[in-house]
C-alpha positions as CSV (number, residue, x, y, z in Angstrom):
1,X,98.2,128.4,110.7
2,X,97.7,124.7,111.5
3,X,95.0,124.3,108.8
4,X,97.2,126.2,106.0
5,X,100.2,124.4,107.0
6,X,98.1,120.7,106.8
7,X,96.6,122.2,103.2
8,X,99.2,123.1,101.7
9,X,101.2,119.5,102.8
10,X,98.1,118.1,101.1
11,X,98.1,120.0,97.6
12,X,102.3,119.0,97.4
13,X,101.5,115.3,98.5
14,X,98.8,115.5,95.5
15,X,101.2,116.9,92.9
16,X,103.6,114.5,94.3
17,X,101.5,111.6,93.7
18,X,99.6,112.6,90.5
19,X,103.3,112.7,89.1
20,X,104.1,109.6,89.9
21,X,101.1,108.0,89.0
22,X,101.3,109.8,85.8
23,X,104.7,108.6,85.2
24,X,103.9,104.7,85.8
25,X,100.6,105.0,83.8
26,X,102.9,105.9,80.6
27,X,105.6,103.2,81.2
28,X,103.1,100.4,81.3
29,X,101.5,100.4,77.8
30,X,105.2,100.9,76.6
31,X,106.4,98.0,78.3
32,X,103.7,96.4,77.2
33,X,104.8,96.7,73.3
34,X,106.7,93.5,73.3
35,X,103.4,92.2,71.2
36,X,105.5,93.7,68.1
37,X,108.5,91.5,68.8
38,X,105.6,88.8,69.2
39,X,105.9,88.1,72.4
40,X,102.2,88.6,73.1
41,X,101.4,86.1,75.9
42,X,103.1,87.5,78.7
43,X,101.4,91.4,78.0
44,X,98.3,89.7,78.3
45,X,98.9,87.4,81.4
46,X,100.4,91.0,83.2
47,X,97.1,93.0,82.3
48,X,94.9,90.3,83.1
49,X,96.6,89.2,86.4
50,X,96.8,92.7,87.8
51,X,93.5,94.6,86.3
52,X,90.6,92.2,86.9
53,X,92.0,89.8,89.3
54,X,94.1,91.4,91.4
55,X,91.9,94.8,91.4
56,X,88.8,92.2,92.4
57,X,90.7,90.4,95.3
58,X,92.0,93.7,96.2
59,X,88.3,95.2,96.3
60,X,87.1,92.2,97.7
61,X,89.0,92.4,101.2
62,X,89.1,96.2,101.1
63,X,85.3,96.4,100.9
64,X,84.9,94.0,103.9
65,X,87.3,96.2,105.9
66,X,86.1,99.5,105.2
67,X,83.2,101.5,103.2
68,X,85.7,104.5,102.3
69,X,85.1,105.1,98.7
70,X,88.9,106.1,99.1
71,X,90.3,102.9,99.6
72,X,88.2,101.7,96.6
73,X,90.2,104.6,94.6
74,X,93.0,103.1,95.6
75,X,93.1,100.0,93.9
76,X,93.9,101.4,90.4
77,X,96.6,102.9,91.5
78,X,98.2,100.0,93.1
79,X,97.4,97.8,90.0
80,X,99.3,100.1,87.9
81,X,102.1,100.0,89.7
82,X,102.3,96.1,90.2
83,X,101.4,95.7,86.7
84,X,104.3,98.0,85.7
85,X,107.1,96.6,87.6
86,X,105.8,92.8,86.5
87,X,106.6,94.4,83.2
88,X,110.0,95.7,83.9
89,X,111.2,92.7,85.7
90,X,110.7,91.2,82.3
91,X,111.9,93.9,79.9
92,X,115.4,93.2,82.0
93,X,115.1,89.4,82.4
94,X,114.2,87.7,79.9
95,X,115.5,87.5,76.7
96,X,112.3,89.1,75.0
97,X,114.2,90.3,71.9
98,X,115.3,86.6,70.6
99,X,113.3,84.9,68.3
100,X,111.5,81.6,68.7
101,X,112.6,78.5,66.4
């Protein structure tokens, strides 16, 4: 009972989590799409930031705390999600809509 009860909390924390994963993976390159209003420099400094040098520092002191291949894993995740919410603290806070003179 113990080890149906623990797999069963396992496959709803997985649904749960590919969800949300899902769900921030498709909000990021939308966010992303103020390149067409030509704001391009800010999408790029987001998605550079977050996938190569936060996801190295990130593997950088994970790897010299542990050899789980799991915590490895975990790094994409966590970039997505700090890469997404960089991108909508700037869809609501700065004025990406008016044009440059």
């Amino acid at each position: 009972d113990t080890l149906a009860a623990i797999s069963l909390a396992t496959a709803v924390t997985s649904c749960i989590m590919t969800f949300g994963i899902g769900i921030l993976v498709s909000i990021s390159p939308v966010l992303s799409n103020y390149r067409g209003a030509g704001k391009s420099t800010a999408p790029m400094l987001f998605s550079v930031i977050n996938y190569v040098f936060l996801r190295q520092a990130y593997l950088f002191i994970v790897t010299k705390m542990t050899s789980s291949v799991l915590f490895v894993f975990m790094g994409w995740p966590l970039t997505w999600v700090t890469c997404t919410v960089m991108f909508l603290i700037y869809y609501f806070k700065v004025d990406w809509l008016k044009m440059d003179d």
